[in-house]
C-alpha positions as CSV (number, residue, x, y, z in Angstrom):
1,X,-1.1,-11.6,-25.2
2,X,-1.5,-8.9,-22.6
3,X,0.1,-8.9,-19.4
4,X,-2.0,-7.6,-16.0
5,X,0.1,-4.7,-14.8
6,X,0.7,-6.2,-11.4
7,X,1.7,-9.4,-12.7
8,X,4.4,-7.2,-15.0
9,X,6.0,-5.7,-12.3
10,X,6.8,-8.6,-10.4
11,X,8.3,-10.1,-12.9
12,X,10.7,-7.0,-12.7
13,X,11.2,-7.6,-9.8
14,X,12.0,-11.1,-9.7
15,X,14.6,-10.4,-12.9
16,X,16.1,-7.7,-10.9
17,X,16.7,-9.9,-7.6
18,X,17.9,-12.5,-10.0
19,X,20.8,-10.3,-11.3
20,X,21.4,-7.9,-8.5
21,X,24.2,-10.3,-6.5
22,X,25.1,-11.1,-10.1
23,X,25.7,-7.2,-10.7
24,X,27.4,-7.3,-7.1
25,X,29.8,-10.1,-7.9
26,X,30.8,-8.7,-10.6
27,X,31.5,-5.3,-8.9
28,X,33.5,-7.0,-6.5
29,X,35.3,-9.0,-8.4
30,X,36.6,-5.7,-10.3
31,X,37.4,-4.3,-7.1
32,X,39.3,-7.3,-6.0
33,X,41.2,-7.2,-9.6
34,X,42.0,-3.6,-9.4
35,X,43.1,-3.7,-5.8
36,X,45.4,-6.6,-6.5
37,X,47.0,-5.6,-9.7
38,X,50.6,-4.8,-9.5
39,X,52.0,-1.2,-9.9
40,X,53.1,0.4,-12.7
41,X,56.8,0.9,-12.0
42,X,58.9,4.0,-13.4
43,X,62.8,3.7,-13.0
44,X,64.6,7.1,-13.5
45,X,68.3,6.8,-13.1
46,X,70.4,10.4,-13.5
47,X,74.0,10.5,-14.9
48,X,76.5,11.8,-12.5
49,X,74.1,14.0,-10.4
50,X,75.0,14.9,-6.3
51,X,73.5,14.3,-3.2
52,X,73.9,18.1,-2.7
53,X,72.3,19.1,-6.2
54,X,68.7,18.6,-4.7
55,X,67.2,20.7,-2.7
56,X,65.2,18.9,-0.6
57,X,68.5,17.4,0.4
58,X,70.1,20.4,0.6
59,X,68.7,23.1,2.2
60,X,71.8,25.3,1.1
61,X,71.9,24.2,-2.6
62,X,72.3,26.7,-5.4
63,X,69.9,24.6,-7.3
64,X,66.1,24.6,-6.7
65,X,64.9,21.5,-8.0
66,X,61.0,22.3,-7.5
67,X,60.4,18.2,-9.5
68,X,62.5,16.5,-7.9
69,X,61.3,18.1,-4.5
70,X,57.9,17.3,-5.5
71,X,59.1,13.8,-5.6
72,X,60.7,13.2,-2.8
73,X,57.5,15.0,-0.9
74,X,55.0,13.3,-2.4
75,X,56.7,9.6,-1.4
76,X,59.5,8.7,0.7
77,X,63.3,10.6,1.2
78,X,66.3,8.5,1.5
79,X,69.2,10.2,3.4
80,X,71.3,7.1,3.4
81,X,71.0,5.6,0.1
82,X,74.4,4.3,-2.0
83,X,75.3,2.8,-5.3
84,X,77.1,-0.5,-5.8
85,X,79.9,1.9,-7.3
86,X,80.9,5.3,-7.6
87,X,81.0,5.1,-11.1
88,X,78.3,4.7,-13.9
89,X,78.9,1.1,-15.5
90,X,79.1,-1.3,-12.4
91,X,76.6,0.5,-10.6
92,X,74.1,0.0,-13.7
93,X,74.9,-3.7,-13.4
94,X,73.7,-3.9,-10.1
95,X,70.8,-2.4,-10.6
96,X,69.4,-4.6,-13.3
97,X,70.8,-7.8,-11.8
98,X,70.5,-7.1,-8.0
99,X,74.0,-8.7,-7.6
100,X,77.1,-6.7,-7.1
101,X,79.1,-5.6,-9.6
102,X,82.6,-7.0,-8.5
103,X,81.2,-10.5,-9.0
104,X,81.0,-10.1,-12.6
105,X,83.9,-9.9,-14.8
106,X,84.5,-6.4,-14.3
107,X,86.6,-5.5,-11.5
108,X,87.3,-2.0,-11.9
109,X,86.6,0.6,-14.7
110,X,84.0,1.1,-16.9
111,X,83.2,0.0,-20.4
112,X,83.0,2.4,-23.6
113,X,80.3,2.6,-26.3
114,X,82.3,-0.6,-28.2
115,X,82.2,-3.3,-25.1
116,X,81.2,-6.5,-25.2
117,X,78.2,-7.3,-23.3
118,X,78.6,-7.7,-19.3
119,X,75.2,-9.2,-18.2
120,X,74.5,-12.8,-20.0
121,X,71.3,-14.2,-21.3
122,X,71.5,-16.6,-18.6
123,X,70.9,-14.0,-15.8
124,X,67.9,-13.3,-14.3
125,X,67.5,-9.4,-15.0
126,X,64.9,-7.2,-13.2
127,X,63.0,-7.2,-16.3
128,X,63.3,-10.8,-17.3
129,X,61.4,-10.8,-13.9
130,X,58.8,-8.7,-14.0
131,X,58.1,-10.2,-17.9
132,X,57.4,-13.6,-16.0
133,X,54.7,-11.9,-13.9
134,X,52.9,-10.5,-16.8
135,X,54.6,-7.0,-17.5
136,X,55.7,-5.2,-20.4
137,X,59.2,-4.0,-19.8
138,X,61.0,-0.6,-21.6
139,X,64.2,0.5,-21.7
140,X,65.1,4.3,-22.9
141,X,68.3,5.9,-22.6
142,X,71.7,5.5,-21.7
143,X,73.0,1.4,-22.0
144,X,76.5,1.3,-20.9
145,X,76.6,-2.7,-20.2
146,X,77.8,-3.3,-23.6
147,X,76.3,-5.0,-25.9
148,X,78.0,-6.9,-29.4
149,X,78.4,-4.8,-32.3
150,X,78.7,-6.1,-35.8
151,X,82.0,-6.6,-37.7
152,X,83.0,-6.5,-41.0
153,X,86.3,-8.7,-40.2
154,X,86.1,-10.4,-37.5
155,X,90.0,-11.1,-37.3
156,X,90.2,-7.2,-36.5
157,X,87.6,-5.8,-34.4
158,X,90.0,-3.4,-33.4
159,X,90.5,-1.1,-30.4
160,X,89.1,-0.9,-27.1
161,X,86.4,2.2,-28.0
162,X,88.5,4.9,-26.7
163,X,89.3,6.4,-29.8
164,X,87.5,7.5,-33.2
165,X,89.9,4.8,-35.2
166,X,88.6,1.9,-33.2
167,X,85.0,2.0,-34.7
168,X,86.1,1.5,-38.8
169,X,85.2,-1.8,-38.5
170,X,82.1,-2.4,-36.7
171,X,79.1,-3.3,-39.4
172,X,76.2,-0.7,-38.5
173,X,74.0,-2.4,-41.3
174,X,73.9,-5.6,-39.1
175,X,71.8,-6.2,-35.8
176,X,73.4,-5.5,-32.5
177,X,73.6,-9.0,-30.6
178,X,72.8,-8.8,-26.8
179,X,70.9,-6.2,-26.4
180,X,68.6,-4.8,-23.7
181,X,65.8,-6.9,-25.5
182,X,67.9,-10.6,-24.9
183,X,68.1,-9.8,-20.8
184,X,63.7,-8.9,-20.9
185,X,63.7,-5.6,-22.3
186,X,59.9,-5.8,-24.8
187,X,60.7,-3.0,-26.2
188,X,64.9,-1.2,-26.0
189,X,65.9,2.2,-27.4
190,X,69.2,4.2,-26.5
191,X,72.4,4.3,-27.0
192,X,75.8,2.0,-26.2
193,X,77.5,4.0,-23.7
194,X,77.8,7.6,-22.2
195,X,77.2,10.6,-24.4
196,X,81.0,11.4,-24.7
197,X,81.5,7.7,-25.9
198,X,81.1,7.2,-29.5
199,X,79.9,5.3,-31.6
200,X,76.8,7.9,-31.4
201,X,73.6,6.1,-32.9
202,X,70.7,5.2,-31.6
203,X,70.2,1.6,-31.2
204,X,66.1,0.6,-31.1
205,X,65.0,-3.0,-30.8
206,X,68.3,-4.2,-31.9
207,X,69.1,-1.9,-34.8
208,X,70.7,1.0,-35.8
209,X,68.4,3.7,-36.7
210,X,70.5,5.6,-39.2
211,X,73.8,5.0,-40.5
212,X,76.9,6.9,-39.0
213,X,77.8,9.0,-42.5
214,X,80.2,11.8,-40.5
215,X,82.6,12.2,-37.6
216,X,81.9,14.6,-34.4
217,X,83.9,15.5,-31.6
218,X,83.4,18.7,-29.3
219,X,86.8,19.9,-27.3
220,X,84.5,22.8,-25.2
221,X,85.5,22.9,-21.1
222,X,82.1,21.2,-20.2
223,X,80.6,20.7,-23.4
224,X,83.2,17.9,-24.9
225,X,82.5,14.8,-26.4
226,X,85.2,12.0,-27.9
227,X,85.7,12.2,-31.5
228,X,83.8,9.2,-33.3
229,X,80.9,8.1,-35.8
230,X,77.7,10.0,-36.1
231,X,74.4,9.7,-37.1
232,X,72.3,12.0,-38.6
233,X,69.7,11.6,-36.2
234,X,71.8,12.4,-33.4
235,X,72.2,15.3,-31.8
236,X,73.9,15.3,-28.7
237,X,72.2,18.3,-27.2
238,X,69.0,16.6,-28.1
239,X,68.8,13.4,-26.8
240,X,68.0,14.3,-23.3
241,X,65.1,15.4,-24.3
242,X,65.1,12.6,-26.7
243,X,64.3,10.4,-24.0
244,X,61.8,11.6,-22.2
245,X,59.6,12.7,-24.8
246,X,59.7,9.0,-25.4
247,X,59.5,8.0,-22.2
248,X,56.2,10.2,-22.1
249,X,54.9,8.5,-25.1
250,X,55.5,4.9,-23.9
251,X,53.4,5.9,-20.8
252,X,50.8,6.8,-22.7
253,X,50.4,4.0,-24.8
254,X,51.0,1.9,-22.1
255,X,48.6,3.0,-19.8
256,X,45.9,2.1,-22.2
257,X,47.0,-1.2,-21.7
258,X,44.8,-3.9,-19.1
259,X,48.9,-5.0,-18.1
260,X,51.0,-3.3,-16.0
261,X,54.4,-2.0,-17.2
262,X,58.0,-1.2,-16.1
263,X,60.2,1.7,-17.6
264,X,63.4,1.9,-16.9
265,X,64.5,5.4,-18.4
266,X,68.3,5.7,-17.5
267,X,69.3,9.2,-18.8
268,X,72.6,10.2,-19.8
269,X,72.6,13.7,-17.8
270,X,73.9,15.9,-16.1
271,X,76.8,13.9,-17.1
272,X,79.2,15.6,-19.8
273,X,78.5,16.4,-22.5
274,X,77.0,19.1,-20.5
275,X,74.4,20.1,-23.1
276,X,71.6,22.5,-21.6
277,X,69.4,23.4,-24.1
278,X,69.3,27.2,-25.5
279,X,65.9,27.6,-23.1
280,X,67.8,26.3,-20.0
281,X,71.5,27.9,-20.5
282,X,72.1,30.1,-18.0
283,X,68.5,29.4,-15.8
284,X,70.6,28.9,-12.6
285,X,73.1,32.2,-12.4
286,X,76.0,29.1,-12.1
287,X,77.4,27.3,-14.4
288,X,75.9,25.3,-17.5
289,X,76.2,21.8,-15.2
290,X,73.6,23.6,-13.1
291,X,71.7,24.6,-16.0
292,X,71.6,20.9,-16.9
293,X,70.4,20.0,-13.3
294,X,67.3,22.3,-13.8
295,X,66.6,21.2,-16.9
296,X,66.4,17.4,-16.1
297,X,64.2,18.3,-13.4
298,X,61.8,20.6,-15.6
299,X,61.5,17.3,-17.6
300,X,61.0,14.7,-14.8
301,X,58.4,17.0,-13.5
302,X,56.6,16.6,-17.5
303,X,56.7,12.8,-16.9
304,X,55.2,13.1,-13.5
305,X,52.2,15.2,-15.2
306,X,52.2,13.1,-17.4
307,X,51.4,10.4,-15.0
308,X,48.4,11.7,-13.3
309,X,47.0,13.0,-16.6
310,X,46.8,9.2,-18.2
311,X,45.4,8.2,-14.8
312,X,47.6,6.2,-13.0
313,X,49.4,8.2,-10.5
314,X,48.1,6.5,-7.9
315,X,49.2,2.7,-8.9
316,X,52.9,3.9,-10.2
317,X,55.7,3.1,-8.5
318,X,58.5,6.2,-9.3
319,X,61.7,6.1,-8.3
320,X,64.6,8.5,-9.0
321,X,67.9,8.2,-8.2
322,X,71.6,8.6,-9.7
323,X,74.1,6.3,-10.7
324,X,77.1,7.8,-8.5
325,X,77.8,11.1,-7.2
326,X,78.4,14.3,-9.1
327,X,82.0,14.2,-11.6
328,X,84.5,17.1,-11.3
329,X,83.8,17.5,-14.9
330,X,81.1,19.5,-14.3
331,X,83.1,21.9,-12.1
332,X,83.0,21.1,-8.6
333,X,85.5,23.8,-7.3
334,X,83.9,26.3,-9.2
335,X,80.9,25.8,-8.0
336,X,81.7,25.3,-4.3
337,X,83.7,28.7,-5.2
338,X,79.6,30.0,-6.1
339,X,78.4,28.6,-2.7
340,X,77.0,25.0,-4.2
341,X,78.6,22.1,-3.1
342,X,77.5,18.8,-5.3
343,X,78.4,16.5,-2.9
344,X,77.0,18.1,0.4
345,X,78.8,18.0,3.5
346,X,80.5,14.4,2.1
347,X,83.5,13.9,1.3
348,X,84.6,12.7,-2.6
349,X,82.8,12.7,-5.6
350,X,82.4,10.0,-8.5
351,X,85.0,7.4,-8.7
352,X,85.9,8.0,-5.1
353,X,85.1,5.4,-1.9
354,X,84.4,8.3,-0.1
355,X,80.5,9.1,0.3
356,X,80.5,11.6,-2.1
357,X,81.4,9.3,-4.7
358,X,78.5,6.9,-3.8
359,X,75.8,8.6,-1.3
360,X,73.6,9.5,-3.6
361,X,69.6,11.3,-3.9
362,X,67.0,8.3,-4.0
363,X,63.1,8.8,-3.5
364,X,60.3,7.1,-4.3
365,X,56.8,7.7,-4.6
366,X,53.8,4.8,-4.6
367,X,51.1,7.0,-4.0
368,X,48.4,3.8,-3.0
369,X,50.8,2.8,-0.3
370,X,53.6,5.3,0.2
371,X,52.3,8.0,2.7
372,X,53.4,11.4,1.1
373,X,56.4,13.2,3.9
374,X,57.8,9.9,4.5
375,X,61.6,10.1,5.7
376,X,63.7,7.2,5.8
377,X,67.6,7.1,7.6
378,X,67.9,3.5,6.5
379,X,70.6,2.0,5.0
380,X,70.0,1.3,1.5
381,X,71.6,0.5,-1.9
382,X,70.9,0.2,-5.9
383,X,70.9,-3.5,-5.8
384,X,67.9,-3.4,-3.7
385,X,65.5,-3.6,-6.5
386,X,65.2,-6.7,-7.4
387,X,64.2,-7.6,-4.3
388,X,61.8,-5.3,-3.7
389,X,60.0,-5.8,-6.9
390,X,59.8,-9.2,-6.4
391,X,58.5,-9.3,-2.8
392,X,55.8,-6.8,-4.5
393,X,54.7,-9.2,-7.3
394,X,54.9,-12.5,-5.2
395,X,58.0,-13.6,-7.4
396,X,60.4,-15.8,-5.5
397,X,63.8,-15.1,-6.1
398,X,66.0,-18.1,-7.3
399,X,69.2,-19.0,-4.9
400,X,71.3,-17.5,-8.3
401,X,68.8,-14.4,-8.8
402,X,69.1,-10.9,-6.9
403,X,72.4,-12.8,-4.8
404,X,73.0,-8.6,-3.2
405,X,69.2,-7.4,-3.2
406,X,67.0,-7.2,0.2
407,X,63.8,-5.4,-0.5
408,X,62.9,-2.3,0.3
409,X,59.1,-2.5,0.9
410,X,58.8,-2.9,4.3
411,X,60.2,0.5,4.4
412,X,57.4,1.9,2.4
413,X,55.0,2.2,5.3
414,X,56.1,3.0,9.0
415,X,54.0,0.3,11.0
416,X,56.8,-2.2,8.6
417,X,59.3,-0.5,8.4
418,X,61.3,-2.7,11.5
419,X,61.3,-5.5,9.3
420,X,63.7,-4.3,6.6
421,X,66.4,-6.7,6.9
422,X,69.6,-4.8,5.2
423,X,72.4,-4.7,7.8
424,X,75.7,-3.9,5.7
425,X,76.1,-2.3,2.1
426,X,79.2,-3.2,-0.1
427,X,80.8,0.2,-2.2
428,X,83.2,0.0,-5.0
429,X,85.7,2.5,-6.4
430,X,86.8,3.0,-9.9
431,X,90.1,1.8,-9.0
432,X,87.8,-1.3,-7.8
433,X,89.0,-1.0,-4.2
434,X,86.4,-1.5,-1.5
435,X,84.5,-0.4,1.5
436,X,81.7,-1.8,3.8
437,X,79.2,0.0,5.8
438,X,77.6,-1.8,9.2
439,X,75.4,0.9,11.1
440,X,77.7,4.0,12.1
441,X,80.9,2.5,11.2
442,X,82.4,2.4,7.7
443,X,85.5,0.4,6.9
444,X,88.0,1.3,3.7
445,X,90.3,-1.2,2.6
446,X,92.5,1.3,0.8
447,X,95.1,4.4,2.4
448,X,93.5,6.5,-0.3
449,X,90.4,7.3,-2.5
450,X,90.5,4.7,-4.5
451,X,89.2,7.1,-7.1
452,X,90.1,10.9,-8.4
453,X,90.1,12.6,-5.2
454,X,93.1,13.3,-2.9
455,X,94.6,10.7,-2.1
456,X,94.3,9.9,-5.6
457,X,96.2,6.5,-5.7
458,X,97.5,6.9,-9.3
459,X,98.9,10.3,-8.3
460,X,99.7,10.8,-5.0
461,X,102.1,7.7,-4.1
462,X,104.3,9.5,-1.7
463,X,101.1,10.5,0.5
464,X,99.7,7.1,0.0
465,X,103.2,5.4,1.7
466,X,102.6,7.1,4.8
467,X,98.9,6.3,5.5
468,X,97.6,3.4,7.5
469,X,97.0,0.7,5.2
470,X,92.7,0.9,6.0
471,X,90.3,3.7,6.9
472,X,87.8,3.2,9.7
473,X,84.7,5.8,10.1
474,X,82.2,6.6,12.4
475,X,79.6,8.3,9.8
476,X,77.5,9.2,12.8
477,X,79.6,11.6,14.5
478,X,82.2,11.8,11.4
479,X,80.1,12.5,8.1
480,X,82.8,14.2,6.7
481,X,85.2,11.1,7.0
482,X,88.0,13.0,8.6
483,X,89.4,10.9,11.6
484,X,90.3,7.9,10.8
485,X,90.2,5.5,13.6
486,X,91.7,2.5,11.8
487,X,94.1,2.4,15.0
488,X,92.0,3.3,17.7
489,X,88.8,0.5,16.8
490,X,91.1,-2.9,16.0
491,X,88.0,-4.9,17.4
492,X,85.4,-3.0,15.0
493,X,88.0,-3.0,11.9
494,X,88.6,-7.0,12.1
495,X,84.4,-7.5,12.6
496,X,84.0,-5.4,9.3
497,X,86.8,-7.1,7.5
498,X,85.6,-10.6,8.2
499,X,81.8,-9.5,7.0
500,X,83.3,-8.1,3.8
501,X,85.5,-11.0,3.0
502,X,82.6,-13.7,4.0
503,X,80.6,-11.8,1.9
504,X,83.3,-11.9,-0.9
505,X,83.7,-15.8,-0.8
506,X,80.1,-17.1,0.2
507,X,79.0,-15.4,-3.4
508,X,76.2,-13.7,-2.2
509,X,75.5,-11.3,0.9
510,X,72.2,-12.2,1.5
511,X,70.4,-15.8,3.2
512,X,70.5,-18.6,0.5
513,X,73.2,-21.0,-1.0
514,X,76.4,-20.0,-1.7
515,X,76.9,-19.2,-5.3
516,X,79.9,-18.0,-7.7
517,X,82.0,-15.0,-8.6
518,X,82.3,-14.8,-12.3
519,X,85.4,-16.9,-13.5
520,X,88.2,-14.5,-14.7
521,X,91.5,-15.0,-16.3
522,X,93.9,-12.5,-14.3
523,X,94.6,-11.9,-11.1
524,X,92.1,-9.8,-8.7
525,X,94.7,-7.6,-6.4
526,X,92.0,-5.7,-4.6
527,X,91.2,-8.5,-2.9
528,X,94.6,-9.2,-1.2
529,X,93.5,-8.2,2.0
530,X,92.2,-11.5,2.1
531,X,95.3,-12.9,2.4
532,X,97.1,-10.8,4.8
């Protein structure tokens, strides 16, 4: 049968008017898909690094941090950005639960590489979350929440983890029990606590990946590490860049994925060990804490390549931040001695209530919604992020989920930015004594530090006695927290105190029902301003 050739074409083109709002549809429908589809998000938490050791935020740093720059131009700068606590374990809770630290069980301190697990199954974490909206969640790097080893008597599990004898018992042939994978975590790989705790192993997925056989312990001035167990596939100056060459591989697997995923790579540097490698020691003309700096910035700045060469830049959400300020372990008087000061113009450092111990660098970059050049003076904190992600994937918090997280997205664009709803921030010492921050004014419910700087309250007693008993700051005209106008602003300290302690009680400092403080069994004396 033959066709006329007229008659042929308009059957052509009564096909192709047929499928052409099919074609459109589906075109759209793509569109729609893609242009709905929730971020990637990247979590990058630094050990122990200042305010002052970037760049961008210190214009008279020592330490050029070209990456991290990058960063912080190619998104949105925080200047006023705070952990939960100056130190690395609390603040580590916060961020995965979006509550506050102090309402757990742990009410000062931190844990070792041997603790018992802090966050329960029961709680909502940020990646239980984000698993229930259809992501695949990672964790790579440093732990520090505990988690429950193994033991080959039960009866004895021995000491609390600070010392090499307090490991004989623990069962490495056996799986680790809460672990990152039982609070969301698809995938988990890292190790129990910082990289001067032992044991030192890797844990992935649960287990052990080889056998401690030997005992380690390094005794250098910035180089030390506890004496404890060792594996053979850990090497402590390697497992820095341990981490991110698997953070860079888990990227690239995942974006080959139709789902969207969330990494939360919490590294164990620049905290000591400080372990440059043999390409990075001596890069700065400081000392090797410096060295360290640069070199977790040459390797942020791989995993931000990495980013844009998968394809993907524009849909990941990065953000980089650090778990406290920087530790006198890396040298701090030295190095102020050398012109580069860690924390800034702040007073403090880790462990302290002062701002050095918890102001801290914190940038983010969302290239499909974050103009690049944005600045932000806004008050925010580390719990914040289970807020945010959820207001970004439509997941409605619980009245027992995120009980200390506002998000942060409305400060993400500038025609929004007036509706970010965080009025006060809660800040912990190691000591677990308190602080709250309302606009300008900061209020300090201790004479001292509550940390390792002066007035250190395990050292300096006699100082201490002749303090007042709180310390009242204006941070707007008074960054430096040197005039303390505890005497002078009754009206403001009693406003500030009645916030904190409501906030205390209620459970919670953001709207909802109140809810609980973990139960404990002793008694809770930083508190007792409550009372009097």
């Amino acid at each position: 049968m033959t066709y006329k050739k007229p008659e042929f074409l308009n059957m052509i083109r009564m096909a192709l008017s047929c499928l052409l709002p099919i074609i459109l549809l589906m075109v759209s429908c793509k569109e729609t898909k893609e242009e709905k589809r929730s971020p990637n998000i990247i979590y990058i938490l630094a050990d122990d690094m200042g305010y002052g050791d970037v760049s961008i935020l210190n214009k008279e740093s020592k330490i050029f941090t070209p990456n991290l720059d990058r960063l912080g131009q190619q998104g949105i700068l925080f200047t006023d950005a705070h952990t939960s606590s100056s130190v690395c374990t609390p603040t580590r809770y916060g961020i995965l639960t979006g509550r506050y630290n102090w309402r757990s069980r742990l009410k000062s301190g931190v844990l070792t590489g041997k603790s018992k697990a802090l966050i329960p199954n029961t709680r909502t974490t940020v990646a239980s979350m984000l698993k229930k909206k259809g992501y695949t969640t990672a964790f790579i790097g440093k732990w520090h929440l505990g988690w429950d080893w193994a033991y080959e008597n039960n009866t004895d599990t021995g000491g609390d983890g600070w010392n090499k004898e307090d490991f004989k018992n623990i069962d490495f042939t056996k799986p680790v029990l809460n672990n990152p994978n039982d609070l969301g975590f698809d995938y988990a790989y890292g190790h129990s606590g910082s990289l001067d705790m032992a044991p030192y192993v890797y844990v992935e997925n649960g287990r052990v990946t080889s056998i401690p056989r030997s005992t380690t312990v390094d005794k250098g001035k910035y180089s030390w590490w506890r004496e404890g167990p060792t594996a053979k596939d850990f090497v402590h100056e390697e497992v820095t860049p341990n981490f991110f060459d698997r953070a860079n591989e888990y990227v690239q697997r995942a974006a080959a994925n139709d789902t969207p995923f969330f990494l939360y790579l919490a590294l164990p540097s620049p905290h000591t060990p400080i372990l440059p490698t043999k390409a990075w020691k001596g890069k700065s003309g400081l000392l090797p804490y410096a060295d360290f700096v640069l070199m977790v910035d040459h390797y942020l700045g791989e995993l931000l390549n990495r980013l844009k060469k998968e394809g993907i830049e524009e849909n990941t959400l990065v953000i980089f931040t650090s778990d406290n300020g920087c530790s006198p372990a890396a040298g701090i008087e030295e190095l102020q001695e050398l012109g580069h000061y860690p924390s800034y113009i702040y007073r403090g450092h880790k462990a302290d209530i002062f701002e050095g111990g918890h102001r801290v660098p914190f940038m983010v970059k969302w290239p499909s919604v974050i103009k690049p050049g944005s600045k932000s003076d806004a008050l925010v904190g580390t719990t914040d992020l289970m807020a945010t992600l959820a207001e970004i994937t439509s997941y409605s918090l619980k009245e027992d989920e995120g009980e200390d997280s506002i998000s942060m997205l409305p400060l993400f664009q500038e025609e929004t930015k007036n509706n970010h709803q965080r009025e006060t921030v809660v800040n912990h010492s190691i000591n677990g004594d308190f602080a709250i921050r309302k606009g300008d004014w900061k209020l300090i419910m201790t004479p001292g530090s509550g940390g390792w700087s002066y007035p250190n309250p395990n050292r300096d007693s006699l100082a201490l006695k002749s303090l007042p008993p709180m310390q009242l700051y204006n941070l707007r005209t008074d960054p430096q927290e040197s005039k303390n106008l505890y005497d002078k602003e009754t009206s403001k300290v009693m406003e500030l105190r009645n916030i904190l302690i409501n906030q205390i009680e209620k459970g919670r400092s953001t709207r909802g029902a109140p809810q609980e403080n973990d139960s404990i069994h002793f008694e809770w004396t930083q508190i007792d301003f409550i009372n009097s």
